[in-house]
DSSP file (Angstrom, degrees, kcal/mol; ACC not computed):
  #  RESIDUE AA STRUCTURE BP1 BP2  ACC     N-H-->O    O-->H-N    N-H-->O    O-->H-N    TCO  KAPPA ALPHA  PHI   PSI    X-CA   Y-CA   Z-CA
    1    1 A X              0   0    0      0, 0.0     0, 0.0     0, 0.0     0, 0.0   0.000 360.0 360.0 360.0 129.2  -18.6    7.3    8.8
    2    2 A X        -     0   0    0      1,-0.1     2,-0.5     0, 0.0     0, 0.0  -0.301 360.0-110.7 -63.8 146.7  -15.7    8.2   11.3
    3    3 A X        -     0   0    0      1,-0.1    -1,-0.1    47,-0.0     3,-0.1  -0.784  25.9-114.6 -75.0 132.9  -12.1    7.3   10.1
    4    4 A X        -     0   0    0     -2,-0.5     2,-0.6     1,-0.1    -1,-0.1   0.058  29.0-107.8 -45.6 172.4  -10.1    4.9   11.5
    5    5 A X        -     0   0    0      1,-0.0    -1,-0.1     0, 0.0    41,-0.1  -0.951  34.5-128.9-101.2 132.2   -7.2    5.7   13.2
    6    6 A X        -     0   0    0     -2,-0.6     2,-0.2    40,-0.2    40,-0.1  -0.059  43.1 -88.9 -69.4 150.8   -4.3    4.5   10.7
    7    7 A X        -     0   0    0      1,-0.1    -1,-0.1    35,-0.0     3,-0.1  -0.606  45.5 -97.2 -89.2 150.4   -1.5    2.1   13.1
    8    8 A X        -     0   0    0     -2,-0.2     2,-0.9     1,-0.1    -1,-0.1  -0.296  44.1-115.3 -68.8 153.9    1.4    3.7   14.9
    9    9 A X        -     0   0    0     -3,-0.1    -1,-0.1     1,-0.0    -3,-0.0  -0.822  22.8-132.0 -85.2 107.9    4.3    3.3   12.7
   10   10 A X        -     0   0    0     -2,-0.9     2,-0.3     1,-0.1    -1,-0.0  -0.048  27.1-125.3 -71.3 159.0    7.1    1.1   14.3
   11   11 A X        +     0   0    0      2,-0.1     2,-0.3     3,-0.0    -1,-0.1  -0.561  54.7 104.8-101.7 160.2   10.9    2.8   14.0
   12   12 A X  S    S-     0   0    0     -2,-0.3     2,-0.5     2,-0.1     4,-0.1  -0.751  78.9 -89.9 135.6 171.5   13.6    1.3   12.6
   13   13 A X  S    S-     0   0    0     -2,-0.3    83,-0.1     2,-0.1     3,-0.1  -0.393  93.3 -57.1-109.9  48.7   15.5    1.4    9.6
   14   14 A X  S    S+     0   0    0     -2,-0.5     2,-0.8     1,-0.1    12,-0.1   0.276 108.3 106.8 120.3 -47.4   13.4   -1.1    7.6
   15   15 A X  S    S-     0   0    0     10,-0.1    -1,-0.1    13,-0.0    12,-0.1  -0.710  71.9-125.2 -86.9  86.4   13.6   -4.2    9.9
   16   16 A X        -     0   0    0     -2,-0.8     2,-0.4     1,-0.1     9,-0.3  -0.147  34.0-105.5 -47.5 141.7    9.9   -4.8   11.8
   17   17 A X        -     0   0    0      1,-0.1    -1,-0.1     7,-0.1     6,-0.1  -0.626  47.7 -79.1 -50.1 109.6   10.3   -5.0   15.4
   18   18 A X        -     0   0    0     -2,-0.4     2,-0.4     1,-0.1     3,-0.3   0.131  49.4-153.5 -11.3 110.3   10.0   -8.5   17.1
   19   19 A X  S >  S-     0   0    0      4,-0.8     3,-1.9     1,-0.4    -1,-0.1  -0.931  70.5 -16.3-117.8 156.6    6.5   -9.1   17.2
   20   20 A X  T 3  S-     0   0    0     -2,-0.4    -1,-0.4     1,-0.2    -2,-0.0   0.958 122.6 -68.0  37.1  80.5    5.1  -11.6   20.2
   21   21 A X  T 3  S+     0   0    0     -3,-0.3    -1,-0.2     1,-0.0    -3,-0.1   0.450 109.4 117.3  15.3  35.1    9.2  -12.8   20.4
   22   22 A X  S <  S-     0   0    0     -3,-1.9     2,-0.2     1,-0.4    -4,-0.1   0.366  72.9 -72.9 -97.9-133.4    9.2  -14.4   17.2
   23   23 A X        -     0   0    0      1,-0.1    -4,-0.8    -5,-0.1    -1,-0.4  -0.553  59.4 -75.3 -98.1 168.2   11.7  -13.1   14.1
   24   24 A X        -     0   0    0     -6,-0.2     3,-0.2    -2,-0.2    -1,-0.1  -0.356  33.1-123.4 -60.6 145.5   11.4  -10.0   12.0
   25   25 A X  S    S-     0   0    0     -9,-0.3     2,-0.4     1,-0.2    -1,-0.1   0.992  93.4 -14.1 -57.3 -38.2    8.9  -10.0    9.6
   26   26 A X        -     0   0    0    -10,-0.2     2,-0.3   -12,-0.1    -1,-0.2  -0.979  68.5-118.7-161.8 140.6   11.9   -9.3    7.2
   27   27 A X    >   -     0   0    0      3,-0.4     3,-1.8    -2,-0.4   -12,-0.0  -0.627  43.7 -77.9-103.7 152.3   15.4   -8.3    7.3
   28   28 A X  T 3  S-     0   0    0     -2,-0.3    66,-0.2     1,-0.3    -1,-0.1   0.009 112.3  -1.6 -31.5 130.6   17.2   -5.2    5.8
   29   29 A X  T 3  S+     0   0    0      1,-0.1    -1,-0.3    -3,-0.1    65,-0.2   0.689 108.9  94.3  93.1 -10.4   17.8   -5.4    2.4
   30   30 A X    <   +     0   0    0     -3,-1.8    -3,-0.4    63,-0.2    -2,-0.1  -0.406  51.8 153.0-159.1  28.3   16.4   -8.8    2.1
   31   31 A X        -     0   0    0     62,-0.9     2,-0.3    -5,-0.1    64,-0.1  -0.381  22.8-167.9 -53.5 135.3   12.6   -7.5    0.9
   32   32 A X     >  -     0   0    0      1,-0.1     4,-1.9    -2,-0.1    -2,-0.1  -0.679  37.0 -94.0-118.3-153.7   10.8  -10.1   -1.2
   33   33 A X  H  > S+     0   0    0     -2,-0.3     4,-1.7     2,-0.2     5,-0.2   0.892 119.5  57.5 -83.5 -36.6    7.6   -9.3   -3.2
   34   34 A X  H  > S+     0   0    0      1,-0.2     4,-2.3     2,-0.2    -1,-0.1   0.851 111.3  47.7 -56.4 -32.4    4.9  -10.5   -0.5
   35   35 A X  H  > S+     0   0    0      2,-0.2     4,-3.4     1,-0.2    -1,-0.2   0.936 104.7  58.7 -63.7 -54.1    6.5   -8.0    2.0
   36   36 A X  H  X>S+     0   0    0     -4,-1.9     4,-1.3     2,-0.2     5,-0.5   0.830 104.2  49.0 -40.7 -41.1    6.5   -5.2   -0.3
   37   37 A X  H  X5S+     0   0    0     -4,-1.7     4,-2.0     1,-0.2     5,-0.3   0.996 112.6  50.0 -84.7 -34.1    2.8   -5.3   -0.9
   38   38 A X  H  X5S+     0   0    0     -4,-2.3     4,-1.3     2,-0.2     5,-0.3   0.899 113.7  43.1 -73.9 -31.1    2.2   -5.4    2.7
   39   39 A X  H >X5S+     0   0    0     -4,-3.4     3,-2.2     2,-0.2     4,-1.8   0.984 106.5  57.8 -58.6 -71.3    4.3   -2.6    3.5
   40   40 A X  H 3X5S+     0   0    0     -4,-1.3     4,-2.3     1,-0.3    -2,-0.2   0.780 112.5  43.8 -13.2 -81.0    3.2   -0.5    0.6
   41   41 A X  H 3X<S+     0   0    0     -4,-2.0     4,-1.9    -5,-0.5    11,-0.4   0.734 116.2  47.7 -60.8 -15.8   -0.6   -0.7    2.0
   42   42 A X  H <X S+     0   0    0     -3,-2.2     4,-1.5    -4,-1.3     5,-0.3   0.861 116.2  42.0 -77.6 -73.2    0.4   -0.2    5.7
   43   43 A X  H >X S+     0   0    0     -4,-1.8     4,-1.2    -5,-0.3     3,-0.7   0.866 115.1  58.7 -48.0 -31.4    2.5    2.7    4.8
   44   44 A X  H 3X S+     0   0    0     -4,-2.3     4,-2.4    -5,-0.4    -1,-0.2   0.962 108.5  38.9 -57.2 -67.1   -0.1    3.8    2.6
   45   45 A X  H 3X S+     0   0    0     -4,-1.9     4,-1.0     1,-0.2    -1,-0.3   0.429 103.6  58.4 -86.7  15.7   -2.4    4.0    4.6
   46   46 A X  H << S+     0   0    0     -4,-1.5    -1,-0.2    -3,-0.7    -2,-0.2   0.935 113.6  50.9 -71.1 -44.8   -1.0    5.5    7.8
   47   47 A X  H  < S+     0   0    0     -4,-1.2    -2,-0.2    -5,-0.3    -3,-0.1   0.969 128.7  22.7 -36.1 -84.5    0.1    8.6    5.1
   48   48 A X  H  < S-     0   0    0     -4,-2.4    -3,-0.2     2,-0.1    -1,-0.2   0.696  87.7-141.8 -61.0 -28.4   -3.9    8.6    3.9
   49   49 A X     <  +     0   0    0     -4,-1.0     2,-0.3     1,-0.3    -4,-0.1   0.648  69.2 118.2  18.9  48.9   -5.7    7.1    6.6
   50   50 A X  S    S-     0   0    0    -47,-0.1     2,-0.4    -6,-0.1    -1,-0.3  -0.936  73.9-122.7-120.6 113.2   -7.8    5.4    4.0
   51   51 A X        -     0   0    0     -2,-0.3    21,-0.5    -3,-0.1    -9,-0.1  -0.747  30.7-128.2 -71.3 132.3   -7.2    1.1    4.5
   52   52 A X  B     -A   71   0A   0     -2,-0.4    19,-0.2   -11,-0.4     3,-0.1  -0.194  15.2-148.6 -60.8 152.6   -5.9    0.3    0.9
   53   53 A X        -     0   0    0     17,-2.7     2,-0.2     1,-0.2    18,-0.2   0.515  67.7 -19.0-112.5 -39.5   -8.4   -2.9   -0.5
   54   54 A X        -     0   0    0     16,-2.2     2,-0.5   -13,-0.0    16,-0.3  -0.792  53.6-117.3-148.4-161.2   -5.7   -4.5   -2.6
   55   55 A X        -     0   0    0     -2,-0.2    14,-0.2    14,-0.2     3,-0.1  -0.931  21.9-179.7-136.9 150.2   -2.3   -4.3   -4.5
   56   56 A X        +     0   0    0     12,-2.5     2,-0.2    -2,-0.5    13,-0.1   0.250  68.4  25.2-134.1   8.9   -2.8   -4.9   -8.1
   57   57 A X        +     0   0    0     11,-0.7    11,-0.5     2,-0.0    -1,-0.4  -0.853  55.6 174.8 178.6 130.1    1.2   -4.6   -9.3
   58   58 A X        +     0   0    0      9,-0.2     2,-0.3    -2,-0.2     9,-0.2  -0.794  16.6 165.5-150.5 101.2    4.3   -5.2   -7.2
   59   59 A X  E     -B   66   0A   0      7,-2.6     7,-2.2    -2,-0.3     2,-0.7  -0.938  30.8-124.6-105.7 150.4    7.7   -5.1   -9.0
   60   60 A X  E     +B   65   0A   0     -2,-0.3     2,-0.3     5,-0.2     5,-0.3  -0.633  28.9 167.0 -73.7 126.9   11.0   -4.9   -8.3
   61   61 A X  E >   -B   64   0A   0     -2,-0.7     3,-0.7     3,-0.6     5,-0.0  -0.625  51.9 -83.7-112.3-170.8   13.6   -2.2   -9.6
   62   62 A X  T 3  S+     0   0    0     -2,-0.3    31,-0.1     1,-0.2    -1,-0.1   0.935 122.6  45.8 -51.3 -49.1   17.0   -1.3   -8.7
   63   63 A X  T 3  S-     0   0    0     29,-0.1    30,-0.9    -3,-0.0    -1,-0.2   0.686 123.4 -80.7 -71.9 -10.6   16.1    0.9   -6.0
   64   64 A X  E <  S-BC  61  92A   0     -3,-0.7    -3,-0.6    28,-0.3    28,-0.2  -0.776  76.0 -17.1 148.7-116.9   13.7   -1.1   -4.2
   65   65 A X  E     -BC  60  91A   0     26,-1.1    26,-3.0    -5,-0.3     2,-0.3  -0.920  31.4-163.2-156.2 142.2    9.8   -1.6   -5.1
   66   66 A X  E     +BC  59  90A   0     -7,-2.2    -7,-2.6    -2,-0.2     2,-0.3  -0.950  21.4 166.5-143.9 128.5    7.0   -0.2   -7.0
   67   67 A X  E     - C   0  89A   0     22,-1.4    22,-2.3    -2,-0.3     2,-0.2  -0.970  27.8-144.5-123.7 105.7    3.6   -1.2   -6.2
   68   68 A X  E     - C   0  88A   0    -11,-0.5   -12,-2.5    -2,-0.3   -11,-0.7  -0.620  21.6-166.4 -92.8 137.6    0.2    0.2   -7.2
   69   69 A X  E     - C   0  87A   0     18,-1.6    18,-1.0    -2,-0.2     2,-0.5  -0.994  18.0-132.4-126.8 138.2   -2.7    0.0   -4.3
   70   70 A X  E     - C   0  86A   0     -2,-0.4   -17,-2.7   -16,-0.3   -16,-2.2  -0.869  25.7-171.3 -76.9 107.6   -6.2    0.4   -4.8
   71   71 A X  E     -AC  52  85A   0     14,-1.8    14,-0.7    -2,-0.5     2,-0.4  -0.954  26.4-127.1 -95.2 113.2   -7.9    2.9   -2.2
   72   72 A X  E     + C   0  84A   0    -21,-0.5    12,-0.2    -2,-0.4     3,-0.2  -0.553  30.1 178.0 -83.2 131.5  -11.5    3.4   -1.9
   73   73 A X  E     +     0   0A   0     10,-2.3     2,-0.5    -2,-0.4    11,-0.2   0.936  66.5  19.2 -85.9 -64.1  -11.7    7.2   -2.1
   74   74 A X  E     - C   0  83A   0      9,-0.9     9,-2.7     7,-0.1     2,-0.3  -0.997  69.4-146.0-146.6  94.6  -15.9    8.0   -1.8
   75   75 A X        +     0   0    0     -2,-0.5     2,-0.4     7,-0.2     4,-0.1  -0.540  33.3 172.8 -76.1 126.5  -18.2    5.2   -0.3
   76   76 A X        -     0   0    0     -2,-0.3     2,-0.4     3,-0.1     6,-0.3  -0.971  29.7 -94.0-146.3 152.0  -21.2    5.8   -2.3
   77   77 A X  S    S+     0   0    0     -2,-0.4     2,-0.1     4,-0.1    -2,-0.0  -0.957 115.1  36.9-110.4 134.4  -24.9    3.5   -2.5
   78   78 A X  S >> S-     0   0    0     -2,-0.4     3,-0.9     3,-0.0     4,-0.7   0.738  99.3-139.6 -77.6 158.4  -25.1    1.4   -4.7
   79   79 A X  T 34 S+     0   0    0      1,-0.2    29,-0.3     2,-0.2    30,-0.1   0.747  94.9  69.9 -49.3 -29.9  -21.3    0.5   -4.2
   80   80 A X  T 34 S+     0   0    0      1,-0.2    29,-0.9    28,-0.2    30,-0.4   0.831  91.7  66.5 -74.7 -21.8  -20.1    0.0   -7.7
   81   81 A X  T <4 S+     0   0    0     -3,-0.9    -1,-0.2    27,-0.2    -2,-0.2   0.704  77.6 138.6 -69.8 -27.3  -20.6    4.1   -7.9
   82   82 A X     <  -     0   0    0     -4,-0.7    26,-2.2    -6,-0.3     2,-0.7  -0.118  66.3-129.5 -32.7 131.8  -17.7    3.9   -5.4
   83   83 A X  E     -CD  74 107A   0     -9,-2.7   -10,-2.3    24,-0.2    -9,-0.9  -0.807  40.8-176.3-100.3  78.3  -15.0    6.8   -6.1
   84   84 A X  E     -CD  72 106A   0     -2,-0.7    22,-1.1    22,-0.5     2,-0.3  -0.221   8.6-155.3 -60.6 155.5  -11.5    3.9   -6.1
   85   85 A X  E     -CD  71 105A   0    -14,-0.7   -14,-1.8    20,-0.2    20,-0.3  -0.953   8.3-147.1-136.6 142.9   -8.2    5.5   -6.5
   86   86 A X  E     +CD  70 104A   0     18,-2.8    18,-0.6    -2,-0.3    17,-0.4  -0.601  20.9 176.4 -65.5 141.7   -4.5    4.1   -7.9
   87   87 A X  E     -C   69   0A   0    -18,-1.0   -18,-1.6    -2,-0.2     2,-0.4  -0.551  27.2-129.8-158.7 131.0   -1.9    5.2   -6.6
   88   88 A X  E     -C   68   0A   0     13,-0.4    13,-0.8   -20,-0.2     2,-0.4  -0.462  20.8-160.3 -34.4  80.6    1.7    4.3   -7.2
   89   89 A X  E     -CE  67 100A   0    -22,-2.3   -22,-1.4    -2,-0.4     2,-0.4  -0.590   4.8-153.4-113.9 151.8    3.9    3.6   -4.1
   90   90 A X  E     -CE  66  99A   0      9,-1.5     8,-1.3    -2,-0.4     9,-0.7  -0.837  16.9-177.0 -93.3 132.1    7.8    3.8   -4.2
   91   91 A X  E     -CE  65  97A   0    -26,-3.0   -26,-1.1    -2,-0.4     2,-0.2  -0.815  19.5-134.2-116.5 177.3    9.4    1.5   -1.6
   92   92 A X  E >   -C   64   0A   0      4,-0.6     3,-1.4    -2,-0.3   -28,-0.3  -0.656  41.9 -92.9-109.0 171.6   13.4    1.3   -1.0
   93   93 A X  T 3  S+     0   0    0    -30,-0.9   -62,-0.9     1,-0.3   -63,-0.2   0.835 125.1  69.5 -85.2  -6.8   14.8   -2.1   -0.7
   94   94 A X  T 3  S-     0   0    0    -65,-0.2    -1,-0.3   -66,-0.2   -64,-0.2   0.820 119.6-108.3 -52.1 -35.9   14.5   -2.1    3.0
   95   95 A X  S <  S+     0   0    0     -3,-1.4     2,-0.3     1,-0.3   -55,-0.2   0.281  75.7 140.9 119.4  -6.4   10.5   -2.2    2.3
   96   96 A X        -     0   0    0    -83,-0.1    -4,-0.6     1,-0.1    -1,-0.3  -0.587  62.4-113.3 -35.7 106.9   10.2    1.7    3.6
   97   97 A X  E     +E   91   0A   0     -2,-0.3    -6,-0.2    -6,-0.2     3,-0.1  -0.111  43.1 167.9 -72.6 153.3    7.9    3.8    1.7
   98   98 A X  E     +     0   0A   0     -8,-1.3     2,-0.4     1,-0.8    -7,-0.2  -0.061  65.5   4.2-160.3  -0.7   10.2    6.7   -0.3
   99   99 A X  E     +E   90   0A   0     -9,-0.7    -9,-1.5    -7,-0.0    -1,-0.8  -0.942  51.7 176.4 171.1 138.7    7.4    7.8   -2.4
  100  100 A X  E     +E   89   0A   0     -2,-0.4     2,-0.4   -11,-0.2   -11,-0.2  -0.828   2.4 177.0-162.1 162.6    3.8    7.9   -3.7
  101  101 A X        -     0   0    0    -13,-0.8     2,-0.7    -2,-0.2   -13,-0.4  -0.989  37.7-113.1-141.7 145.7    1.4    9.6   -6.3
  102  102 A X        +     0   0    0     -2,-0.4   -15,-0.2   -15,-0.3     3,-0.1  -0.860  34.2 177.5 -78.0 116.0   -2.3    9.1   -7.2
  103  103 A X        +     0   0    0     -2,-0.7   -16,-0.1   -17,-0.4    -1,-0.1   0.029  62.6  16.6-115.3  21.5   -2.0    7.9  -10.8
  104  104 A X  E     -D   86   0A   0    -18,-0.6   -18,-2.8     2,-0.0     2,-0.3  -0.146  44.5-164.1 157.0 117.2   -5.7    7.4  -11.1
  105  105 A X  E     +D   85   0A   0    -20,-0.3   -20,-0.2    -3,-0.1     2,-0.2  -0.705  35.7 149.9-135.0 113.3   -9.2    8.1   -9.9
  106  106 A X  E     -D   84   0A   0    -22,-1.1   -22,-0.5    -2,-0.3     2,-0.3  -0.845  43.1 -95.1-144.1 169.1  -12.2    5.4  -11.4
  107  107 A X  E >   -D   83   0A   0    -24,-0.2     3,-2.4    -2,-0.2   -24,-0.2  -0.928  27.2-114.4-106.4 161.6  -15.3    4.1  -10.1
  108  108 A X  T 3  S+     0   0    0    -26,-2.2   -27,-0.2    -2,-0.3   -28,-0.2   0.651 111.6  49.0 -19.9 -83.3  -16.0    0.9   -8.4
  109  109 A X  T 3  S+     0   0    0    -29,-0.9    -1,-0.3   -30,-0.1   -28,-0.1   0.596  89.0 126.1 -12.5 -60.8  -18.2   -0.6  -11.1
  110  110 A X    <   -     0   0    0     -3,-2.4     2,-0.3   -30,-0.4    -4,-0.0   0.154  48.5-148.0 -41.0 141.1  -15.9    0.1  -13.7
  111  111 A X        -     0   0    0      1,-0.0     2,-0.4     2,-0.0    -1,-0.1  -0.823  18.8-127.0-126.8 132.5  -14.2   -2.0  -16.4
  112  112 A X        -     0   0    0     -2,-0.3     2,-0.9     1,-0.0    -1,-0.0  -0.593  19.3-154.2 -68.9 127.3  -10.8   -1.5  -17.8
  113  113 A X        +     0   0    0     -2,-0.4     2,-0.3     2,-0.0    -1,-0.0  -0.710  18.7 173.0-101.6 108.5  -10.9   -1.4  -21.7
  114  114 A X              0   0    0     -2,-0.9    -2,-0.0     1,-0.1     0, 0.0  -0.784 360.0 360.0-104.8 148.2   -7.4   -2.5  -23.3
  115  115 A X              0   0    0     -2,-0.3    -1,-0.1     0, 0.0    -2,-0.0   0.454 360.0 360.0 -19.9 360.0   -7.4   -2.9  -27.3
């Protein structure tokens, strides 16, 4: 299966570009939590050029944002055999990606077991 092509990455210092001559999605500085997870998976995936399927954690810290997205790694039949990855992403409080790591590699199917 071909990969998509990942979406151009608009410039600015944080602040989305005016899109049909409405506002900015969001202003410097002024990030909430719904923003964060959509930037995380857009920045994510222009980096991977893998579309993120969710966000599963979005906090704030001091610096910004920390978010984990789920990325399907390995499309595999039946689906639940699916190779998923975590991966951490650091944003700044402008809502600019600063950071990310793979903190974890599962398949689809799989069930977390906590105590």
């Amino acid at each position: 299966m071909p990969a998509e092509n990942p979406p151009k990455r608009r410039s600015g210092t944080g602040a989305r570009a005016h899109e049909g001559g409405g506002a900015p999605r969001h202003r410097p500085g002024k990030t909430n939590a719904a923003q964060a997870m959509r930037s995380a998976a857009e920045q994510l995936y222009e980096l991977l050029g893998r579309r993120p399927e969710s966000v599963s954690a979005v906090k704030p810290t001091e610096d910004g944002w920390v978010a984990d997205v789920e990325v399907l790694e390995l499309e595999r039949i039946p689906e639940t055999t699916s190779v998923m990855a975590s991966y951490r992403v650091t944003l700044d409080k402008e809502g600019d990606l600063v950071g990310y790591e793979r903190v974890r590699r599962y398949t689809r199917g799989q069930i977390d077991r906590r105590g």
